[in-house]
C-alpha positions as CSV (number, residue, x, y, z in Angstrom):
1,X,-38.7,39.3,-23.4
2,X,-35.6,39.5,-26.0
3,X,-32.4,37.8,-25.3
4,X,-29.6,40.5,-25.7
5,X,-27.3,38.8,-28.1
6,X,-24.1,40.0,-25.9
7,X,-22.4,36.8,-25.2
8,X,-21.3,38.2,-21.5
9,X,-25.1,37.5,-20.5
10,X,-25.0,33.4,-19.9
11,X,-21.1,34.0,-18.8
12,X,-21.8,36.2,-16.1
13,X,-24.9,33.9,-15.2
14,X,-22.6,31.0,-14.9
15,X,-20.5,33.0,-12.5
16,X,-23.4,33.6,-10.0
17,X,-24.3,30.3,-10.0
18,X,-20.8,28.5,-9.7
19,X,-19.7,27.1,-6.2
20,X,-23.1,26.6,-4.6
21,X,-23.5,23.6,-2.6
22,X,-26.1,21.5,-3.9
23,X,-27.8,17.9,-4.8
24,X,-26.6,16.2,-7.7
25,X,-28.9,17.7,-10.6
26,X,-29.0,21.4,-12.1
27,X,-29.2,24.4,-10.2
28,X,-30.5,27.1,-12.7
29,X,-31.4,30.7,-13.3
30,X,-34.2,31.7,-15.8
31,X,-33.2,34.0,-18.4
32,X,-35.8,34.8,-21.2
33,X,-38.6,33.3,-23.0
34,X,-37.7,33.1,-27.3
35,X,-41.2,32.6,-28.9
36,X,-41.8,29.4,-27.2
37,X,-38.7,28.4,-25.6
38,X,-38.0,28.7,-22.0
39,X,-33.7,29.6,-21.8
40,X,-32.2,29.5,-18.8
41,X,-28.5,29.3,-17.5
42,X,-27.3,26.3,-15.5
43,X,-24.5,24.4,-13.8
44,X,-24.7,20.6,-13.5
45,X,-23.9,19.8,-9.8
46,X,-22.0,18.3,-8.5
47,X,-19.0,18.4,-10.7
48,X,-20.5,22.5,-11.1
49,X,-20.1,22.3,-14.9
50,X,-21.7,25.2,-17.0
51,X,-24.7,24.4,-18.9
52,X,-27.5,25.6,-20.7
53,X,-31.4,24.3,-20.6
54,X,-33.6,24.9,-23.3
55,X,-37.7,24.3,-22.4
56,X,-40.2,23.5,-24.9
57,X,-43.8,23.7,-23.8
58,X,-46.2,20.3,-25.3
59,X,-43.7,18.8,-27.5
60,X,-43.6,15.2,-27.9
61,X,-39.6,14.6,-27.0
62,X,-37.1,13.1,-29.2
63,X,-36.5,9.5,-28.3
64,X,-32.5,8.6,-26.7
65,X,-32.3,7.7,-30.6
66,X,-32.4,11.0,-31.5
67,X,-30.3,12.8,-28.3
68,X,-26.8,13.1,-29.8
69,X,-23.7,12.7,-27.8
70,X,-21.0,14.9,-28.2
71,X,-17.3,15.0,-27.5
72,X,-16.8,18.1,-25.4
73,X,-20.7,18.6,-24.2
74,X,-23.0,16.5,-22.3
75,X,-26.9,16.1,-23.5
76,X,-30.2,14.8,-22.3
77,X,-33.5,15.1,-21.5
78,X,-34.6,16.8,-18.6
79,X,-38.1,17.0,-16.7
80,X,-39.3,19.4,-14.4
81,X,-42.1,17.7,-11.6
82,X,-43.4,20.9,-11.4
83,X,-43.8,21.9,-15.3
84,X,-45.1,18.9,-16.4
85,X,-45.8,19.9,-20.3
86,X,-42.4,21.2,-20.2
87,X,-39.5,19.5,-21.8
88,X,-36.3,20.4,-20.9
89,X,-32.9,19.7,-23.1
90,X,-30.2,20.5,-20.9
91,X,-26.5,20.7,-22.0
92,X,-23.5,20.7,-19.6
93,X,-19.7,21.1,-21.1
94,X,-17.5,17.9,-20.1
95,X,-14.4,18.0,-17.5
96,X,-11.7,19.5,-19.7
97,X,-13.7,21.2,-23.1
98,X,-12.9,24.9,-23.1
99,X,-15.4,27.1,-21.7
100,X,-15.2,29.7,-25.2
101,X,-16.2,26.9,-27.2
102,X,-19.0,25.7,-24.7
103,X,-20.1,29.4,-24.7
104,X,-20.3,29.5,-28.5
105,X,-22.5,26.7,-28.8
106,X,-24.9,27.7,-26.3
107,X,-24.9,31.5,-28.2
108,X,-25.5,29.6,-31.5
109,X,-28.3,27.6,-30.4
110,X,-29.9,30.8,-28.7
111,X,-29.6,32.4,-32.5
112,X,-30.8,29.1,-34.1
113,X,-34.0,29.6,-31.6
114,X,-34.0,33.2,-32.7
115,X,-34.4,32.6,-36.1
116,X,-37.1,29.9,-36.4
117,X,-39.4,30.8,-33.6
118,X,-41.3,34.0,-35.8
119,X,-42.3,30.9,-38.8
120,X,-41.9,27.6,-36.9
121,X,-44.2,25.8,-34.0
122,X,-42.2,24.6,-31.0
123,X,-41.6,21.0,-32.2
124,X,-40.3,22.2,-35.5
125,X,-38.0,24.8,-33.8
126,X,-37.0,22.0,-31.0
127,X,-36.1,19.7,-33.6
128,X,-34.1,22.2,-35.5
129,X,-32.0,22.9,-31.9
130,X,-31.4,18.6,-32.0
131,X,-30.3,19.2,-35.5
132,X,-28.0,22.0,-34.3
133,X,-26.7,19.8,-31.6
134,X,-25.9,17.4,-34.1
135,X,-24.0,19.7,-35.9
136,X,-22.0,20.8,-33.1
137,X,-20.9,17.2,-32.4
138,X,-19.9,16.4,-35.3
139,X,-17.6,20.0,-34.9
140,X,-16.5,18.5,-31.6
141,X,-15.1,15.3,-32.4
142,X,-12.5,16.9,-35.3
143,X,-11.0,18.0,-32.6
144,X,-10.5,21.7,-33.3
145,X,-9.8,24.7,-31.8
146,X,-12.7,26.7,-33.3
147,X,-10.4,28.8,-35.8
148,X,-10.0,27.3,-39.3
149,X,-6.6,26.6,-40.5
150,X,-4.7,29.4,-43.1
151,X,-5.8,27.1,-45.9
152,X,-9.1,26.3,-44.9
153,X,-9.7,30.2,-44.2
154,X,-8.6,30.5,-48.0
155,X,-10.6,27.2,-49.0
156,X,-13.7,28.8,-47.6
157,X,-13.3,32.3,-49.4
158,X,-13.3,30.2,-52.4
159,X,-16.0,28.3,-52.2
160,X,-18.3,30.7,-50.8
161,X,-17.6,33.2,-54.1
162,X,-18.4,29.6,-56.4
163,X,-21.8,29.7,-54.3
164,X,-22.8,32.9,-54.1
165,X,-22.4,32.8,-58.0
166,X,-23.9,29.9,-58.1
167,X,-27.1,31.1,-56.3
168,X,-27.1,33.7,-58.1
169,X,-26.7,31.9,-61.6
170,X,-29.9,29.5,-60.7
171,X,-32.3,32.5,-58.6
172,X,-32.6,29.1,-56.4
173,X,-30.7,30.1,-53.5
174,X,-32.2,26.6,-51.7
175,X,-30.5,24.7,-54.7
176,X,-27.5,26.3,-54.3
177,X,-26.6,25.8,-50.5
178,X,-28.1,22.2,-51.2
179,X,-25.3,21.7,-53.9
180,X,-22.3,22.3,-51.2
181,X,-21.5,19.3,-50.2
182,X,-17.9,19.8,-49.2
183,X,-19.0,20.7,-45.7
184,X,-20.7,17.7,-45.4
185,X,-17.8,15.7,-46.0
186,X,-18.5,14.9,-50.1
187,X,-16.1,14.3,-52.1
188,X,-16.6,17.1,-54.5
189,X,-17.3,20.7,-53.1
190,X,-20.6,20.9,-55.3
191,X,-22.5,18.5,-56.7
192,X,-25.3,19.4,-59.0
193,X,-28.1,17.3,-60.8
194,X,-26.1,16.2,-63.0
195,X,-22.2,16.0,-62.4
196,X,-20.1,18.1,-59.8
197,X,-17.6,20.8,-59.0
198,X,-14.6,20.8,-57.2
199,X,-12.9,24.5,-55.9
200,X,-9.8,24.9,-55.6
201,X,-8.4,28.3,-54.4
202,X,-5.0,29.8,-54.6
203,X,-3.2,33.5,-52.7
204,X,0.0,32.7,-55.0
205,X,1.1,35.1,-57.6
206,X,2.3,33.4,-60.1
207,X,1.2,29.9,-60.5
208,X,-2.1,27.7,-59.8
209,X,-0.8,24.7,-57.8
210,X,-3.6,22.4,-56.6
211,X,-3.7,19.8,-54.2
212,X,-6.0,16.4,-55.5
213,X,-6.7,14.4,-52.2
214,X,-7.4,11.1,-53.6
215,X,-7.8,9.4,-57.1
216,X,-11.3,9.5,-56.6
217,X,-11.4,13.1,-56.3
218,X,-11.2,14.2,-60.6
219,X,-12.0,10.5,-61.5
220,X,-15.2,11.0,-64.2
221,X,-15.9,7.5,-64.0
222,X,-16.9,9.0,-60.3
223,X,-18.6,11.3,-61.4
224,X,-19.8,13.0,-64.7
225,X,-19.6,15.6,-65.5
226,X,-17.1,17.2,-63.6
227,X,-15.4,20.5,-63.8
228,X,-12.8,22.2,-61.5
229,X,-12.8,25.6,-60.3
230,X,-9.9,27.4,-59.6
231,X,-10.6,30.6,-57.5
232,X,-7.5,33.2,-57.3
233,X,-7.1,35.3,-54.5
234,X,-5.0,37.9,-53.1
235,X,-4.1,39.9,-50.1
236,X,-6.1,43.4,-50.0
237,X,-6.6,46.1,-47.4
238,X,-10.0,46.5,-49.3
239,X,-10.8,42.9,-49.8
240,X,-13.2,40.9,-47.2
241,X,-12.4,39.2,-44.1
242,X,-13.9,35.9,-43.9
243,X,-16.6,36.9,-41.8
244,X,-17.8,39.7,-44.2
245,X,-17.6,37.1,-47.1
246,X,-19.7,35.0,-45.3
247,X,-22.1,38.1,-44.1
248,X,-22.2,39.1,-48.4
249,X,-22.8,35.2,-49.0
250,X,-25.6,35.5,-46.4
251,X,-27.2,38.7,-48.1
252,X,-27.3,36.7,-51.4
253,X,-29.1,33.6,-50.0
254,X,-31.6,36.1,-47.7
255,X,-34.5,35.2,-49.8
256,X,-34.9,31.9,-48.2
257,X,-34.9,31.3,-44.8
258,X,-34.7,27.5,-45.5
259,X,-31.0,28.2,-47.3
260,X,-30.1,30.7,-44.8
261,X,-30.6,27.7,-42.0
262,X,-28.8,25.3,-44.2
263,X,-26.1,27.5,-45.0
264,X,-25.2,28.1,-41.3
265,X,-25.3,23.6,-40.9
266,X,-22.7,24.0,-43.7
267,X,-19.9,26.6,-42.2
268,X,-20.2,24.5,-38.6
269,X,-20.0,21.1,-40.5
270,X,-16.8,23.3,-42.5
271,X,-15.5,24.7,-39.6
272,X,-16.3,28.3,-39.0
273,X,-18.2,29.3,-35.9
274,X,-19.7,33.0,-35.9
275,X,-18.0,33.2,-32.0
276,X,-14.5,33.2,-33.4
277,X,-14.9,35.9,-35.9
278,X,-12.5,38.4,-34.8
279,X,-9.9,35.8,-34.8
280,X,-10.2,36.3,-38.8
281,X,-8.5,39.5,-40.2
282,X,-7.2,38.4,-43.4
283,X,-8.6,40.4,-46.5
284,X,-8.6,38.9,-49.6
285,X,-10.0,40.1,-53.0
286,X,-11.4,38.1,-55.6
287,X,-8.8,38.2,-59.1
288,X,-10.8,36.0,-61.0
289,X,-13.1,32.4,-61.1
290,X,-12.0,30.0,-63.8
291,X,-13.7,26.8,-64.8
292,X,-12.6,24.0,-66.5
293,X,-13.9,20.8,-67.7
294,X,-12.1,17.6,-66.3
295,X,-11.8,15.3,-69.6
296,X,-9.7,13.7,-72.0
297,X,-6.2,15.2,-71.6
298,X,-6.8,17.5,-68.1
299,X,-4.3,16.6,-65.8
300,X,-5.4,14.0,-63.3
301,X,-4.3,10.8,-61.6
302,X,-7.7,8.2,-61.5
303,X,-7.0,4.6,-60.8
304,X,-6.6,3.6,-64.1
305,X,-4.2,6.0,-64.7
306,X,-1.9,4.8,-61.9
307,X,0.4,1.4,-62.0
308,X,-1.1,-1.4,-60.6
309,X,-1.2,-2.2,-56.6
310,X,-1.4,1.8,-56.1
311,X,-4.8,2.2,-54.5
312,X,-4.7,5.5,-53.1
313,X,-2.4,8.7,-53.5
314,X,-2.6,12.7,-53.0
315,X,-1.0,14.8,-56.0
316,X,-0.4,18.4,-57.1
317,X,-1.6,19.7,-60.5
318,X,-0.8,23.0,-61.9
319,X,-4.2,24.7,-63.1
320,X,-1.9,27.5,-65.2
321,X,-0.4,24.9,-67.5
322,X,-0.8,25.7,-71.3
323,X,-3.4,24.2,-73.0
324,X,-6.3,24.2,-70.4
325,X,-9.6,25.8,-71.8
326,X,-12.0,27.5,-70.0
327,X,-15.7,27.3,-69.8
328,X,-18.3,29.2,-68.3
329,X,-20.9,28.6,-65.4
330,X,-23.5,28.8,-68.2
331,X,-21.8,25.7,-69.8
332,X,-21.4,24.0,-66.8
333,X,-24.9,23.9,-65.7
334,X,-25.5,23.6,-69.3
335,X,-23.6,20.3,-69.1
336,X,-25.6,19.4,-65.6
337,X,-28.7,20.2,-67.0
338,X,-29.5,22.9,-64.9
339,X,-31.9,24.6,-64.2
């Protein structure tokens, strides 16, 4: 039996279920069967807090080690006396997290499920779901309200047109959504075999102003070598929303279905949940991609450049100053040694 993928399906199971009297525990209503995963709808009673339980049949279960704990979501193992090969991992939203975002999560661990069921056994595909949990969490505990900021939305146009080329550029598309380490809290936004690249992405018309978050950040003695792309954008009634960029960044990486799984880790970790996608209707066009390399001469703060007893500082660099020199993405993976 299919899952429809219309979000209203665990909402309106919630709402059949809520106010029941009960024992402490779940009360639950089954809802399909995806591959080999039981889904069914809950509320955790007392307190009557939706929840979703997810049953794998024969799986050895993750040790409490490997359970997260999330801010804004409660989960655990569950056991059923009367399924005894089936284990259960149940999630409930905590007193206070809003219900969308609960909703979200549960809809993109059904699609996580979706995805890896047709290639993966059920212990592979259960610990991709602890994975996605994981993930979540860490999405939780910024503290966000599940739509990215007006210059992260920009941020994330960017560097999803530096890895689209970028998969592109190596036919690895693996390699390419391995590189993106931005989401994943790197320094740099990509770092390749050798060295790294940092995006930077601009709307304004005239000007390139960049913001440098630390002295780390275009320090070579970091990391070498290192190049700086500056992507420039602009408003466009025929440009792509950020949910279509990420749909065309998708198309490119569809070769792989290890990328494609990757590459969704990456915009949770970054911020951008498939559930709030109406909430983006910016279009922006791509003017151009410029690289340069960060040496002798580029403009940069490192902490040797700075007086002594400064030991951290943000600054703002101008990327259309005069005598800056462009390269290619040939050179630079030339210069990384890659492919």
């Amino acid at each position: 039996m299919a899952l429809p993928s219309d979000p209203l399906r665990l909402a309106e199971a919630w709402r059949a279920l809520a106010g029941l009297d009960g024992e402490a525990g779940w009360r639950s209503t089954y809802l399909a069967t995806i591959g080999s995963c039981r889904i069914m709808a809950a509320r955790h009673m007392p307190d009557d807090r939706e929840g979703l339980l997810l049953g794998f049949q024969d799986v050895r279960p993750p040790s409490p080690s490997e359970m997260p704990a999330g801010r804004g979501f409660h989960v655990e193992i569950v056991r059923e006396p009367a399924l005894p090969r089936l284990i259960l991992i149940a999630l409930a939203r905590q007193p206070g997290a809003p219900l969308d975002l609960f909703g979200a999560m549960a809809q993109d661990l059904l699609s996580v499920i979706r995805s890896e069921e047709g290639t993966r056994g059920a212990q592979v595909v259960m610990a991709c779901v602890v994975a996605r949990i994981r993930a979540w969490q860490d999405f939780m505990l910024k503290d966000r309200s599940g739509v990215l900021s007006k210059e992260d939305e920009i941020g994330l146009h960017g560097e999803l047109h530096v890895l689209t080329k970028l998969a592109v550029d190596l036919q690895d598309p693996m390699a390419a959504v391995t590189a993106w380490e931005g989401p994943m809290r790197g320094l740099h936004d990509f770092v390749l075999k050798i060295g790294a690249i940092e995006v930077k992405s601009s709307v304004a018309v005239t000007g390139f102003r960049a913001t440098i978050s630390s002295l780390d950040q275009l320090d070579q003695a970091v990391r070498s070598p290192l190049h700086l792309a500056a992507v420039r954008l602009r408003d466009d009634p025929v440009g792509l929303s950020l949910p279509e960029q990420v749909a065309a960044t998708r198309a490119v990486l569809s070769g792989s279905l290890e990328a494609l799984s990757a590459f969704s880790h990456r915009l949770l970790h970054y911020g951008f949940i498939e559930a709030m996608a109406s909430h983006y209707t910016r279009r922006l066009k791509l003017d151009d991609v410029r690289l340069f390399k960060v040496a002798d001469g580029f403009p940069a703060l490192t902490v040797r450049a700075v007086p002594r007893g400064v030991i951290s500082a943000s600054y703002v660099i101008d990327l259309d100053v005069s005598g800056l020199t462009a390269v290619t993405l040939s050179d630079v993976l030339q210069d990384a040694s890659w492919p």
